[in-house]
N, CA, C and O atoms as a Maestro MAE file, in Angstrom:
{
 s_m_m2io_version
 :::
 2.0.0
}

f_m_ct {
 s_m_title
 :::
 protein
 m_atom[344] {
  # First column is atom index #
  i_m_mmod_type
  r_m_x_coord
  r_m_y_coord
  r_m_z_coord
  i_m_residue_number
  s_m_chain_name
  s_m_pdb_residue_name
  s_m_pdb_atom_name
  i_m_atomic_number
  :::
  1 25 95.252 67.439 116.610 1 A "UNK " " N  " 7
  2 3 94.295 68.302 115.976 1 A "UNK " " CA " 6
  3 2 94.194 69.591 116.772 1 A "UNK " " C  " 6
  4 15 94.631 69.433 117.912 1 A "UNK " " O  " 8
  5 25 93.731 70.880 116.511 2 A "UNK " " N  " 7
  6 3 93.664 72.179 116.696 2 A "UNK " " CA " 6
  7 2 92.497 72.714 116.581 2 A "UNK " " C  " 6
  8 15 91.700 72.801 115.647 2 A "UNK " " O  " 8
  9 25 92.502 73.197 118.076 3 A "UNK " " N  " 7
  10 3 90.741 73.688 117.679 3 A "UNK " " CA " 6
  11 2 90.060 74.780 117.077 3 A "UNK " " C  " 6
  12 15 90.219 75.985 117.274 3 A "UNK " " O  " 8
  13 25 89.419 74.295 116.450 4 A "UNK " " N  " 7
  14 3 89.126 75.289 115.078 4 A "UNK " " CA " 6
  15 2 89.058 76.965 114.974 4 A "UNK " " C  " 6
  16 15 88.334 77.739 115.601 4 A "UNK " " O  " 8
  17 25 90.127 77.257 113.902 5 A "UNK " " N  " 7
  18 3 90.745 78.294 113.577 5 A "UNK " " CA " 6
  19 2 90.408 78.990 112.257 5 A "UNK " " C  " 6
  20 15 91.143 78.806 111.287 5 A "UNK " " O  " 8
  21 25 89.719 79.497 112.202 6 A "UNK " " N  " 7
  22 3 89.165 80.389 111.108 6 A "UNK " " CA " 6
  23 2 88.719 81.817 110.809 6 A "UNK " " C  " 6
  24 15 87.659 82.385 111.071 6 A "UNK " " O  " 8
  25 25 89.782 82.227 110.211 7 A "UNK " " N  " 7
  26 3 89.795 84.065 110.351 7 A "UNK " " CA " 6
  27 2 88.766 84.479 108.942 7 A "UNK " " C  " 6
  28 15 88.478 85.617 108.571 7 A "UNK " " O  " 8
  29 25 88.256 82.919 108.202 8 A "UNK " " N  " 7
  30 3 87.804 83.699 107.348 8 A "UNK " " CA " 6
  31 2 85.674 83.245 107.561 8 A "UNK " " C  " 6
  32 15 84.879 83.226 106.621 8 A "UNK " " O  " 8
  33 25 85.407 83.017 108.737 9 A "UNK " " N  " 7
  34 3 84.099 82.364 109.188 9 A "UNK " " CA " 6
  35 2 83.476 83.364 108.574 9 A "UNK " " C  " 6
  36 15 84.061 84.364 108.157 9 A "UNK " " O  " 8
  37 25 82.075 83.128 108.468 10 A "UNK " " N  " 7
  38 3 80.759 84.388 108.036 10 A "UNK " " CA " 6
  39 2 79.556 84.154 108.932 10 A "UNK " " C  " 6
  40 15 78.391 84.335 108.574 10 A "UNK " " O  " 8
  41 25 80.064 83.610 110.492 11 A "UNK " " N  " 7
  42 3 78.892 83.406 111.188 11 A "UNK " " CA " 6
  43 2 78.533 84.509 111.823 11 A "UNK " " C  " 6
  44 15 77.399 84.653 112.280 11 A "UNK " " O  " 8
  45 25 79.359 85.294 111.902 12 A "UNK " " N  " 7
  46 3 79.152 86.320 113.132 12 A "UNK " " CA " 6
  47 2 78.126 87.896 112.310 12 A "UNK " " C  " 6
  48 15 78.434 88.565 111.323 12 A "UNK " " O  " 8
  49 25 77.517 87.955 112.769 13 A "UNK " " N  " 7
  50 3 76.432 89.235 112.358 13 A "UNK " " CA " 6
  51 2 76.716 90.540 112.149 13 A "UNK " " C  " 6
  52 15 76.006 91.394 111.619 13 A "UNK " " O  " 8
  53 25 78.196 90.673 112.765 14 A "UNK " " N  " 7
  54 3 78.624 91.571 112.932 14 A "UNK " " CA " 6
  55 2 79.844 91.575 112.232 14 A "UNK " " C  " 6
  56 15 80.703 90.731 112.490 14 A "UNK " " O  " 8
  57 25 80.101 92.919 110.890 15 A "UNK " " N  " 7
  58 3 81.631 92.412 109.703 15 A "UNK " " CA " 6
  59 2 82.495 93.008 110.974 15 A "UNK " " C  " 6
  60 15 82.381 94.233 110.990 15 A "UNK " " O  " 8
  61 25 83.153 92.617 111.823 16 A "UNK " " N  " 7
  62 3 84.626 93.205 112.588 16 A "UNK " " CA " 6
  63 2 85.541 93.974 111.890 16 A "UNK " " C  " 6
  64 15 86.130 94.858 112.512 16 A "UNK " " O  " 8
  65 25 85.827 93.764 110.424 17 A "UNK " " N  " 7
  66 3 87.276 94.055 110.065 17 A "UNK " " CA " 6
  67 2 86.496 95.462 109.411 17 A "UNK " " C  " 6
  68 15 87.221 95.641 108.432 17 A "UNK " " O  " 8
  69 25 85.727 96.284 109.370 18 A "UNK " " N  " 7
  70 3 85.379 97.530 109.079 18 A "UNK " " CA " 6
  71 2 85.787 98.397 110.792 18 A "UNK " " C  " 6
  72 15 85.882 99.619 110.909 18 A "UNK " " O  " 8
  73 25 85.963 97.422 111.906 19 A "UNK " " N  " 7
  74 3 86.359 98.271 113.021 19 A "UNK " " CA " 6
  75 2 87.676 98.919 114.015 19 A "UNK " " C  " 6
  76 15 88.077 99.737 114.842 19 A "UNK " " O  " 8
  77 25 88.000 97.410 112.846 20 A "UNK " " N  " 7
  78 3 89.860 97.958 112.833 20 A "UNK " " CA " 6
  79 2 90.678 99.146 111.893 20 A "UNK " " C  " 6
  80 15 90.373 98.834 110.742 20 A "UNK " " O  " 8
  81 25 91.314 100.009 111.843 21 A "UNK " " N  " 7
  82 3 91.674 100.482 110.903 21 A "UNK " " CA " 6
  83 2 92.367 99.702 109.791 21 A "UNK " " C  " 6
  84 15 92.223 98.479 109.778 21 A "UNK " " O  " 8
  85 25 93.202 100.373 108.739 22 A "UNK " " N  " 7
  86 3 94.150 99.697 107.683 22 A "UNK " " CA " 6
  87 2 95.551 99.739 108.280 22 A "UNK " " C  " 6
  88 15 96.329 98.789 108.183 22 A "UNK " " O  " 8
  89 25 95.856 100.948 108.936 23 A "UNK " " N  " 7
  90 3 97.096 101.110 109.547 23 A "UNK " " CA " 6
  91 2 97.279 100.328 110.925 23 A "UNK " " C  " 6
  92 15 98.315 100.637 111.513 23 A "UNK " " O  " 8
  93 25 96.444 99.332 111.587 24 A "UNK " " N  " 7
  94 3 96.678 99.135 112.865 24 A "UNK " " CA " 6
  95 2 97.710 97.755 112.600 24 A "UNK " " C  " 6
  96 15 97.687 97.270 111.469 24 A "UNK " " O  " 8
  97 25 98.344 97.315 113.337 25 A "UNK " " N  " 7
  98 3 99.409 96.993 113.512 25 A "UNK " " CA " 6
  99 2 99.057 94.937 113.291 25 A "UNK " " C  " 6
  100 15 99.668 94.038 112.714 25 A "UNK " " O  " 8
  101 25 97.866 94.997 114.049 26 A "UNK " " N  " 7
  102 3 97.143 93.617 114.372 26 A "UNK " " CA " 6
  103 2 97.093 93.341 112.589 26 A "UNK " " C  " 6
  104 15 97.453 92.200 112.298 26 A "UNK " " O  " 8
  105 25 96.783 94.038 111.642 27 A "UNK " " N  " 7
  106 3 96.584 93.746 110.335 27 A "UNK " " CA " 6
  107 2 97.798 93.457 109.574 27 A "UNK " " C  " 6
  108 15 97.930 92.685 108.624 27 A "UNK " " O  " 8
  109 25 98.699 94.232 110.167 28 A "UNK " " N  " 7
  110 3 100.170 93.809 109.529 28 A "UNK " " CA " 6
  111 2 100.803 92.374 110.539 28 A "UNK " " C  " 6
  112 15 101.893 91.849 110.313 28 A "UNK " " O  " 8
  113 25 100.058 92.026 111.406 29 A "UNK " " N  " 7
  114 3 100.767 90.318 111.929 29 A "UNK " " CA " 6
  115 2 100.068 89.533 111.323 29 A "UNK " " C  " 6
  116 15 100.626 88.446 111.166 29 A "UNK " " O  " 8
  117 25 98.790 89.627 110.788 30 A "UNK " " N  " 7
  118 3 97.997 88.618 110.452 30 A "UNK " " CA " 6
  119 2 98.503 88.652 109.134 30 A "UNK " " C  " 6
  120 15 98.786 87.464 108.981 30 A "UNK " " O  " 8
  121 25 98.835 89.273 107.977 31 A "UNK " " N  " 7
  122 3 99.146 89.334 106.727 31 A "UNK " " CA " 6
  123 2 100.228 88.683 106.846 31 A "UNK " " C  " 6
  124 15 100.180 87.507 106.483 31 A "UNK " " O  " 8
  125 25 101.541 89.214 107.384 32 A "UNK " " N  " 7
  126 3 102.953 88.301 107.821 32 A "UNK " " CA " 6
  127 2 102.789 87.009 108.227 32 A "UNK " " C  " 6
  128 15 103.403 86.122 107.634 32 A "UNK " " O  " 8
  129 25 101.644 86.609 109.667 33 A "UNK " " N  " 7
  130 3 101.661 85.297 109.756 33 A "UNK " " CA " 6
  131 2 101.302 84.481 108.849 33 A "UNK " " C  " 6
  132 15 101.991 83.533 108.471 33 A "UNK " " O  " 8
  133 25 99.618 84.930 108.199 34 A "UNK " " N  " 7
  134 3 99.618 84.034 107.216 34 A "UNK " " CA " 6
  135 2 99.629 83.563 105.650 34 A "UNK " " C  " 6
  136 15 98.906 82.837 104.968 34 A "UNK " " O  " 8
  137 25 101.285 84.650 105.328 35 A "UNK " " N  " 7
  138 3 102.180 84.844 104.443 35 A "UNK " " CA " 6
  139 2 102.891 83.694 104.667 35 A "UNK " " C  " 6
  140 15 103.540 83.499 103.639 35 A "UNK " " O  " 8
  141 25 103.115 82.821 105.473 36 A "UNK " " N  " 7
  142 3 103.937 81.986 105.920 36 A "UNK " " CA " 6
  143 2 103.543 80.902 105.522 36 A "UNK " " C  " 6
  144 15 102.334 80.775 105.712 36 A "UNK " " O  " 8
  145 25 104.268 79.591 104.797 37 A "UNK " " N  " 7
  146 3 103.823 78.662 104.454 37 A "UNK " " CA " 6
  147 2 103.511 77.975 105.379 37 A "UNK " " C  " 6
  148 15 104.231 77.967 106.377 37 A "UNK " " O  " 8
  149 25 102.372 77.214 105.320 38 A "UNK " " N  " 7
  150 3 101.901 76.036 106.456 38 A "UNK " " CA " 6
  151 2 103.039 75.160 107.098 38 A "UNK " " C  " 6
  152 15 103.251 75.226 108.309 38 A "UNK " " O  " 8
  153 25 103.833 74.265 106.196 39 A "UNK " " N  " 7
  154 3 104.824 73.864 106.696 39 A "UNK " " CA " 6
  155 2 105.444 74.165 108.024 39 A "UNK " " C  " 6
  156 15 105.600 73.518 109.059 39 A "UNK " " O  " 8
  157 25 105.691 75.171 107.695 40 A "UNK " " N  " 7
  158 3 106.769 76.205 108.679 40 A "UNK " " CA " 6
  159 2 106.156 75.247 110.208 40 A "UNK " " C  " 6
  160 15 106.890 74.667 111.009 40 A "UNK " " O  " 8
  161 25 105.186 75.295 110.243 41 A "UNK " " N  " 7
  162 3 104.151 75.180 111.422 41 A "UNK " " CA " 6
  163 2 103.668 73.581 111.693 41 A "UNK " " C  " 6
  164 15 102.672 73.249 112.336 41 A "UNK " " O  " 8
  165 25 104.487 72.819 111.137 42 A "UNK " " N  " 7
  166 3 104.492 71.396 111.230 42 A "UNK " " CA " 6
  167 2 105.066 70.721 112.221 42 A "UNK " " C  " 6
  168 15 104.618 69.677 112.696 42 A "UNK " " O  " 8
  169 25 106.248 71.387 112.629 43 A "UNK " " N  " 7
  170 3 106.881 71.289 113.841 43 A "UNK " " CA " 6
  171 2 106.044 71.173 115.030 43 A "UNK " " C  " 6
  172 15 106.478 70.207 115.658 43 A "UNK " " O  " 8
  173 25 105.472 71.474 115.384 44 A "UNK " " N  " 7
  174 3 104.711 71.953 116.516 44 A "UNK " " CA " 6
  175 2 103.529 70.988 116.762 44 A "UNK " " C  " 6
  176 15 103.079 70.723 117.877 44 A "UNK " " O  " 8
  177 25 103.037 70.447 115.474 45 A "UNK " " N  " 7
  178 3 102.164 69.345 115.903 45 A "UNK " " CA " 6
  179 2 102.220 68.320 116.435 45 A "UNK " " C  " 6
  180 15 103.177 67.558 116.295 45 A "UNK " " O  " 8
  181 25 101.105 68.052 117.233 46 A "UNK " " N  " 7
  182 3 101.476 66.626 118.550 46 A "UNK " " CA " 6
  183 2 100.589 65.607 118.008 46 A "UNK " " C  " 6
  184 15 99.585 65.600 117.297 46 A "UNK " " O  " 8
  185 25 101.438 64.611 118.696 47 A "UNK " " N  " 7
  186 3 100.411 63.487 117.439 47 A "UNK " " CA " 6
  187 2 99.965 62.176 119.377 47 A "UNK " " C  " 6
  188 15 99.687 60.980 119.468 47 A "UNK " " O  " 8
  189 25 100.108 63.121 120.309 48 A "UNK " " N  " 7
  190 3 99.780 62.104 121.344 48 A "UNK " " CA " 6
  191 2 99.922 63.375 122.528 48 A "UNK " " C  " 6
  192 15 100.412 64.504 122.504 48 A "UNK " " O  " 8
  193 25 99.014 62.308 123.860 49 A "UNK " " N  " 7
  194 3 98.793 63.162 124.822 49 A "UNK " " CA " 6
  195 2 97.478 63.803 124.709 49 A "UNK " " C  " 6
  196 15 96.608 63.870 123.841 49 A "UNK " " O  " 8
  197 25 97.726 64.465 126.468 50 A "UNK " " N  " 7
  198 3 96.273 64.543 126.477 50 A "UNK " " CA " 6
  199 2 96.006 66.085 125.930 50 A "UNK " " C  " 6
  200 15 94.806 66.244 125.703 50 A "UNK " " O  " 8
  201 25 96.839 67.312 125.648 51 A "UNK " " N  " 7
  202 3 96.555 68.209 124.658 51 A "UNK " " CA " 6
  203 2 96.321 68.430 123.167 51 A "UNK " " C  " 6
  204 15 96.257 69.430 122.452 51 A "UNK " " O  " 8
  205 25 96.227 67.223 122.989 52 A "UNK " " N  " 7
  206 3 95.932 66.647 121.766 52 A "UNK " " CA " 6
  207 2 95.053 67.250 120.665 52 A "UNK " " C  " 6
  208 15 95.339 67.480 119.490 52 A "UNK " " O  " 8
  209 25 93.563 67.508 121.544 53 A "UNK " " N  " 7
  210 3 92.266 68.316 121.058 53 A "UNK " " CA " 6
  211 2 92.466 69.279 121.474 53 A "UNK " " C  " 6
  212 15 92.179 70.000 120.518 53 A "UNK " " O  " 8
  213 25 92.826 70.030 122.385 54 A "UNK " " N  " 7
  214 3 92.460 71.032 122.967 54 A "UNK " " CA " 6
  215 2 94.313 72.309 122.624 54 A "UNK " " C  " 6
  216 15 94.813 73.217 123.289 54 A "UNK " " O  " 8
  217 25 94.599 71.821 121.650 55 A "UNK " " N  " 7
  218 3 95.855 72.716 121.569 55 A "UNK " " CA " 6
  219 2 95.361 73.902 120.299 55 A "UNK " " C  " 6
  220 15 94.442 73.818 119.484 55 A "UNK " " O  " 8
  221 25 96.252 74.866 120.491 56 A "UNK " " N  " 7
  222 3 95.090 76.234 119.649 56 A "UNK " " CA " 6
  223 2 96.286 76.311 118.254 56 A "UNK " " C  " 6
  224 15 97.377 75.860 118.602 56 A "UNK " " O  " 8
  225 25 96.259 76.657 117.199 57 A "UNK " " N  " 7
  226 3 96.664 76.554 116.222 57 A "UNK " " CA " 6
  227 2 98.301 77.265 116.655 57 A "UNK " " C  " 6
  228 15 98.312 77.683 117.813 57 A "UNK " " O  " 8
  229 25 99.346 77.406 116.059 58 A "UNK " " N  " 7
  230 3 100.866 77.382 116.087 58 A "UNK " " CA " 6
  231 2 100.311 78.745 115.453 58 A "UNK " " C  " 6
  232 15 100.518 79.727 116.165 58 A "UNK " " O  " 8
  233 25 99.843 78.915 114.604 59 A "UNK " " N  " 7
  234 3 99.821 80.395 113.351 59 A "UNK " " CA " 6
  235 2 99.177 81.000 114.587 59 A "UNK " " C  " 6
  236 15 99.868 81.724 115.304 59 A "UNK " " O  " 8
  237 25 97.726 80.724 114.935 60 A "UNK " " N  " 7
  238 3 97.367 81.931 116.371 60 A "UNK " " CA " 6
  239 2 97.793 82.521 116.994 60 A "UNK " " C  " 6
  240 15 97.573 83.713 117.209 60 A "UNK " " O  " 8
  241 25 98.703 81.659 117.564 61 A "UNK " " N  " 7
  242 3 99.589 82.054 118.961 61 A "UNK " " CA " 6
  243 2 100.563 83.011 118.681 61 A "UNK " " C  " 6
  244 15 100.979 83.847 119.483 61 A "UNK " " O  " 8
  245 25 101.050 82.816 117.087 62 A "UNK " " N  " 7
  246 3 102.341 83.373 116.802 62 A "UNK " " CA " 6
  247 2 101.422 84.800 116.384 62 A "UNK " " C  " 6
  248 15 102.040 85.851 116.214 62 A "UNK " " O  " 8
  249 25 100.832 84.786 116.323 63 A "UNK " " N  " 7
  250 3 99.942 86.272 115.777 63 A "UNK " " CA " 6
  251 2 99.542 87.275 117.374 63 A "UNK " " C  " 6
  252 15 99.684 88.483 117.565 63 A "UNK " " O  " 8
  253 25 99.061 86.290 118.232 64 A "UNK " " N  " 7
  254 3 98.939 86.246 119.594 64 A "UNK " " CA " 6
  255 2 100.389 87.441 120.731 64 A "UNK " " C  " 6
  256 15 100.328 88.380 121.525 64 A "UNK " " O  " 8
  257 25 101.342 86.693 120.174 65 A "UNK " " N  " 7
  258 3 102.503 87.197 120.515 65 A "UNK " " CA " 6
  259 2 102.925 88.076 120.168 65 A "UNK " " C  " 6
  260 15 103.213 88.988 120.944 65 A "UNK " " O  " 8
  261 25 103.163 88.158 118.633 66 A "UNK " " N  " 7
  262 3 103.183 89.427 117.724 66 A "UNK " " CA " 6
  263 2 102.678 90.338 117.954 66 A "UNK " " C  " 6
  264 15 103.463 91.226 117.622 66 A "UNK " " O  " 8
  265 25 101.384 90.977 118.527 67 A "UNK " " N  " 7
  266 3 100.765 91.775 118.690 67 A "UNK " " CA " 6
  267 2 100.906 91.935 120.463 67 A "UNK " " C  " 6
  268 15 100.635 93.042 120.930 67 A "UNK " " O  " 8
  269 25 101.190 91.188 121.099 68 A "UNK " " N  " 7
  270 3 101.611 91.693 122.169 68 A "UNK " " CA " 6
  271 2 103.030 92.067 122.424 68 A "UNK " " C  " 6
  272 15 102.976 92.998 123.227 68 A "UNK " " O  " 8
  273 25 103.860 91.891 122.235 69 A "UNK " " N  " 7
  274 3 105.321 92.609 121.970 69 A "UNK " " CA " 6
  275 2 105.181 93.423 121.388 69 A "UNK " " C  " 6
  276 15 105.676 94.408 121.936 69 A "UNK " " O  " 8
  277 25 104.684 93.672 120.355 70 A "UNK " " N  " 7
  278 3 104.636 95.280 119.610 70 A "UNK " " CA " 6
  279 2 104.030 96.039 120.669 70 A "UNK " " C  " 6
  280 15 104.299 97.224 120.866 70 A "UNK " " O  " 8
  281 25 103.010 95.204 121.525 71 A "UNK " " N  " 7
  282 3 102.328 96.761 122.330 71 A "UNK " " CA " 6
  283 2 103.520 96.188 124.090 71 A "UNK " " C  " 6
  284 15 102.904 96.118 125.153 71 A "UNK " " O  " 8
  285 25 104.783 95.928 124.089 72 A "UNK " " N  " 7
  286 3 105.271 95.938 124.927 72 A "UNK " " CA " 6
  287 2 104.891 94.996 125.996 72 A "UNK " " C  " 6
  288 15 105.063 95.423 127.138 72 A "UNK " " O  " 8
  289 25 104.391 93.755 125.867 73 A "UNK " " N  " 7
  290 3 103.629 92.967 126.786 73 A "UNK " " CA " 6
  291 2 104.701 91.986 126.661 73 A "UNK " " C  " 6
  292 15 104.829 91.467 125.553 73 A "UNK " " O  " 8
  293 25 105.624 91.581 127.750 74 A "UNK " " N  " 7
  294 3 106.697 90.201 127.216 74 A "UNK " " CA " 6
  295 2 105.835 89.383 128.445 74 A "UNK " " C  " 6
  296 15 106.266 88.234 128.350 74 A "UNK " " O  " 8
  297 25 105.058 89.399 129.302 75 A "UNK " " N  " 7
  298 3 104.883 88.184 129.926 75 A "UNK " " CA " 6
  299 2 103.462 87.767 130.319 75 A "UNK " " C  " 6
  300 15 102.467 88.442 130.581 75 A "UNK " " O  " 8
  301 25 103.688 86.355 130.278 76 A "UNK " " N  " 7
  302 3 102.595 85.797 130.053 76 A "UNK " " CA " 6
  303 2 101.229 86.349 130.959 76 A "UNK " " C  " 6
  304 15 100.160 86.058 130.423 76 A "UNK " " O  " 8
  305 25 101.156 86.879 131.871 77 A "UNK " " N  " 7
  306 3 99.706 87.602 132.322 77 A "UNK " " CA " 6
  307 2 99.689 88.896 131.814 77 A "UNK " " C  " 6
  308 15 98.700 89.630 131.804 77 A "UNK " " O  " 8
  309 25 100.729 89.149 131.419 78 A "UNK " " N  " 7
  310 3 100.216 91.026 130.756 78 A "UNK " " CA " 6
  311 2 99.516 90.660 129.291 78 A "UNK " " C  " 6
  312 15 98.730 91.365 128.658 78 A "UNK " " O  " 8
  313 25 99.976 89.499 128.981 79 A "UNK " " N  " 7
  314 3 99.356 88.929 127.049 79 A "UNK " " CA " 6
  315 2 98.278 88.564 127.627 79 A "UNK " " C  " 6
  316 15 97.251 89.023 127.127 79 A "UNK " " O  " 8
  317 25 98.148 87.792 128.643 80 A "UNK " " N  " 7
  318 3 96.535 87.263 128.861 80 A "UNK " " CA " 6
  319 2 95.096 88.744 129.382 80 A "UNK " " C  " 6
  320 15 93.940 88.996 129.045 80 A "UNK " " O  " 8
  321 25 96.220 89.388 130.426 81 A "UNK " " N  " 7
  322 3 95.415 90.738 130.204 81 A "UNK " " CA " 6
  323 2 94.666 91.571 128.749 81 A "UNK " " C  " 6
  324 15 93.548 92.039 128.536 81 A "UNK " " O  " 8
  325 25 95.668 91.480 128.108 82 A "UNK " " N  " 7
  326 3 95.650 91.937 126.744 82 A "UNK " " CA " 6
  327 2 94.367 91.248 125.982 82 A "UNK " " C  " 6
  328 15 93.587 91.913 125.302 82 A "UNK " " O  " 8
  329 25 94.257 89.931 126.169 83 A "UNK " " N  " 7
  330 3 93.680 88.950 125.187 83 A "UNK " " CA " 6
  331 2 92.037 89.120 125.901 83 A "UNK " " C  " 6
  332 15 91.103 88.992 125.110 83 A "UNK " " O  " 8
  333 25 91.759 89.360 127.144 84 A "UNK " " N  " 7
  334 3 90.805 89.411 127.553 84 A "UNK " " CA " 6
  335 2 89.852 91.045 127.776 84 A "UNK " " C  " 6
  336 15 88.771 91.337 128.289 84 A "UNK " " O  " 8
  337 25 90.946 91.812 127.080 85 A "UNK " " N  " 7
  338 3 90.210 93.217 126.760 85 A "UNK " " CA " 6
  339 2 90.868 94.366 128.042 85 A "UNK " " C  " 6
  340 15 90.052 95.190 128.456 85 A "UNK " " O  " 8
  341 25 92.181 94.407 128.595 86 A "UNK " " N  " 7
  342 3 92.308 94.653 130.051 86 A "UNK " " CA " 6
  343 2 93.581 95.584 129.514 86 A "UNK " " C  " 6
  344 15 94.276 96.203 130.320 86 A "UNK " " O  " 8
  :::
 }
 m_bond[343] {
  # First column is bond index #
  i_m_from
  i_m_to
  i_m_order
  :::
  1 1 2 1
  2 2 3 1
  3 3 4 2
  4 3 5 1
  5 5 6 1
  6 6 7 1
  7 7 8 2
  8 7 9 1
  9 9 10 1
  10 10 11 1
  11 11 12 2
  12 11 13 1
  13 13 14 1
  14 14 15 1
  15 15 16 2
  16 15 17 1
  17 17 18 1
  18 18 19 1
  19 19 20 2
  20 19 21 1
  21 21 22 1
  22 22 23 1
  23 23 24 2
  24 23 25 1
  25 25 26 1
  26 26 27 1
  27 27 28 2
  28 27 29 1
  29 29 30 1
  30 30 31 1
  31 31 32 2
  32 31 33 1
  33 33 34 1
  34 34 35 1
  35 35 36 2
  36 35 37 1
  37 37 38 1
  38 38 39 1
  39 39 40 2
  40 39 41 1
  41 41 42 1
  42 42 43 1
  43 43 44 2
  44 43 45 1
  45 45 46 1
  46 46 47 1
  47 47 48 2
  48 47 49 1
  49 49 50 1
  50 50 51 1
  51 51 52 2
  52 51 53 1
  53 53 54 1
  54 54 55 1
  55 55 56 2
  56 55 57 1
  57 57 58 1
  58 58 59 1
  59 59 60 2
  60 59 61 1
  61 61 62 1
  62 62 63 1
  63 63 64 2
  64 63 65 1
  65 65 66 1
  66 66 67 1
  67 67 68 2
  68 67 69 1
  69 69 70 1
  70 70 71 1
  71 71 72 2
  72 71 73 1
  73 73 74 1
  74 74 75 1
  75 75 76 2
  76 75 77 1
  77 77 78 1
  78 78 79 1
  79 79 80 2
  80 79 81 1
  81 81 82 1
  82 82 83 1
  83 83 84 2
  84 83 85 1
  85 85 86 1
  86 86 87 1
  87 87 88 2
  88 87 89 1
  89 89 90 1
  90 90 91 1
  91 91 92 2
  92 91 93 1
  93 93 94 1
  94 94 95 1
  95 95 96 2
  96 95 97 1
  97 97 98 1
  98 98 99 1
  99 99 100 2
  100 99 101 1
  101 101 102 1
  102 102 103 1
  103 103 104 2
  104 103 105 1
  105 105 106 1
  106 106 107 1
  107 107 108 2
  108 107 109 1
  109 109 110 1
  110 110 111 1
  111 111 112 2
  112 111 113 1
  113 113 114 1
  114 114 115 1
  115 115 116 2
  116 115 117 1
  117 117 118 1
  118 118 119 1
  119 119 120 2
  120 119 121 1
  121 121 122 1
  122 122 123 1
  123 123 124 2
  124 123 125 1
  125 125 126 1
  126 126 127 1
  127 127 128 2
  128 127 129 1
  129 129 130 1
  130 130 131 1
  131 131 132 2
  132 131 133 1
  133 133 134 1
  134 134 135 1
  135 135 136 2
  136 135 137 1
  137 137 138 1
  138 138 139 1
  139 139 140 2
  140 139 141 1
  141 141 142 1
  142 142 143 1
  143 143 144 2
  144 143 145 1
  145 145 146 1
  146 146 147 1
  147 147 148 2
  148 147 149 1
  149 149 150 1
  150 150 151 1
  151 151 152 2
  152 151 153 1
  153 153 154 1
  154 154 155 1
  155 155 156 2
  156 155 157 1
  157 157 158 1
  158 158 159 1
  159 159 160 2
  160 159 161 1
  161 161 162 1
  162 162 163 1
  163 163 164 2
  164 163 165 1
  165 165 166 1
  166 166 167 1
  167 167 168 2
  168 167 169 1
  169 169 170 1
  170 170 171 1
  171 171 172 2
  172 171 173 1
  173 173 174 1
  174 174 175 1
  175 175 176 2
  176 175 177 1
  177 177 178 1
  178 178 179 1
  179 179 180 2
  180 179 181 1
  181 181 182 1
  182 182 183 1
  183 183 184 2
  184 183 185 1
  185 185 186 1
  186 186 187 1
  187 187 188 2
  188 187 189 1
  189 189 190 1
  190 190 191 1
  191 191 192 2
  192 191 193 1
  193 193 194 1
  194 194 195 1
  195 195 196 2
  196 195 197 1
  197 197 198 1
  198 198 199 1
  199 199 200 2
  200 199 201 1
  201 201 202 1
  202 202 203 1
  203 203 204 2
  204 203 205 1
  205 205 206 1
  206 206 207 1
  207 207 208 2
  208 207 209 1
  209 209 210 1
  210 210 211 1
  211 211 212 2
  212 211 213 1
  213 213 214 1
  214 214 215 1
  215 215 216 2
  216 215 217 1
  217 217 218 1
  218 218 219 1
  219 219 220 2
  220 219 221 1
  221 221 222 1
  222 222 223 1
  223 223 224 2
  224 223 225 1
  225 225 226 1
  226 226 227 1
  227 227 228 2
  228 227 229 1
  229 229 230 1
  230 230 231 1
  231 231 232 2
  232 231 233 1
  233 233 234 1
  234 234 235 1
  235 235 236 2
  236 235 237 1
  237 237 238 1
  238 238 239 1
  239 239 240 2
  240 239 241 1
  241 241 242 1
  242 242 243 1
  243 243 244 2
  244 243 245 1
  245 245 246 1
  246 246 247 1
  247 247 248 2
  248 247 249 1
  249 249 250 1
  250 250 251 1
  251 251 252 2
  252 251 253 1
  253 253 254 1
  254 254 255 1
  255 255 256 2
  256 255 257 1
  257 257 258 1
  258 258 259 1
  259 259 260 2
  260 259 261 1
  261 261 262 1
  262 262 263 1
  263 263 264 2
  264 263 265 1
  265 265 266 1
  266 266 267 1
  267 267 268 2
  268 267 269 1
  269 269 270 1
  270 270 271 1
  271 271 272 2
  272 271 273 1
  273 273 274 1
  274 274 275 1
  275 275 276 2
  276 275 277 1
  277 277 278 1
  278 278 279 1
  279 279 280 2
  280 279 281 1
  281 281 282 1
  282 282 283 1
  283 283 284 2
  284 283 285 1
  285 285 286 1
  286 286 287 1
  287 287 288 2
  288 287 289 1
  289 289 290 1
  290 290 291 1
  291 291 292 2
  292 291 293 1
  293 293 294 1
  294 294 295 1
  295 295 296 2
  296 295 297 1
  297 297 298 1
  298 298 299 1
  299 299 300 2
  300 299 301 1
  301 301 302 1
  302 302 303 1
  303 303 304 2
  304 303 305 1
  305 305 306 1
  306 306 307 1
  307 307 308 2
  308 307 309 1
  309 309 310 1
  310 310 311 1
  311 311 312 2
  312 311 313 1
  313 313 314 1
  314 314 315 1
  315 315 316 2
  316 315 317 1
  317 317 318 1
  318 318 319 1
  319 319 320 2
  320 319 321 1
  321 321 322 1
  322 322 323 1
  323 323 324 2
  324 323 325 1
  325 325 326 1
  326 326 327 1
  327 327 328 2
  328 327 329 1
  329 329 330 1
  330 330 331 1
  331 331 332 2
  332 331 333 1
  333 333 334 1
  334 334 335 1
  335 335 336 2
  336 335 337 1
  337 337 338 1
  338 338 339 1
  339 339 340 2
  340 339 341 1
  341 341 342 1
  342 342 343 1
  343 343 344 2
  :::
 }
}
């Protein structure tokens, strides 16, 4: 299982997607990623072990990545820089 992943929630008070532009780049990975049939992303699921609960969705990550290679980030602490606002 994958811990919960939802780009389309209505908890937050604040609409976000009025603060992104139309042209920014993050909007064209998320449309591509999840243009992609679910399937695709079946591979990847673990059905044992102890990352079991705690693994983050296959579509995230790949959106995750996407947007850091476009802005030139290939390794893993420059993406985590990235992800934490840096």
């Amino acid at each position: 299982m994958y811990k919960n992943y939802n780009m389309n929630q209505i908890t937050l008070p604040l609409e976000t997607e009025i603060l992104i532009p139309d042209n920014d780049i993050s909007k064209a990975v998320h449309t591509l990623a999840d243009s992609m049939p679910e399937d695709v992303f079946n591979g990847f699921r673990q059905s044992q072990g102890a990352s079991l609960q705690s693994s983050y969705h296959p579509k995230m990550m790949l959106k995750i990545l996407l947007c850091a290679y476009s802005q030139s980030a290939f390794s893993g602490r420059k993406i985590e820089a990235l992800l934490q606002g840096g």
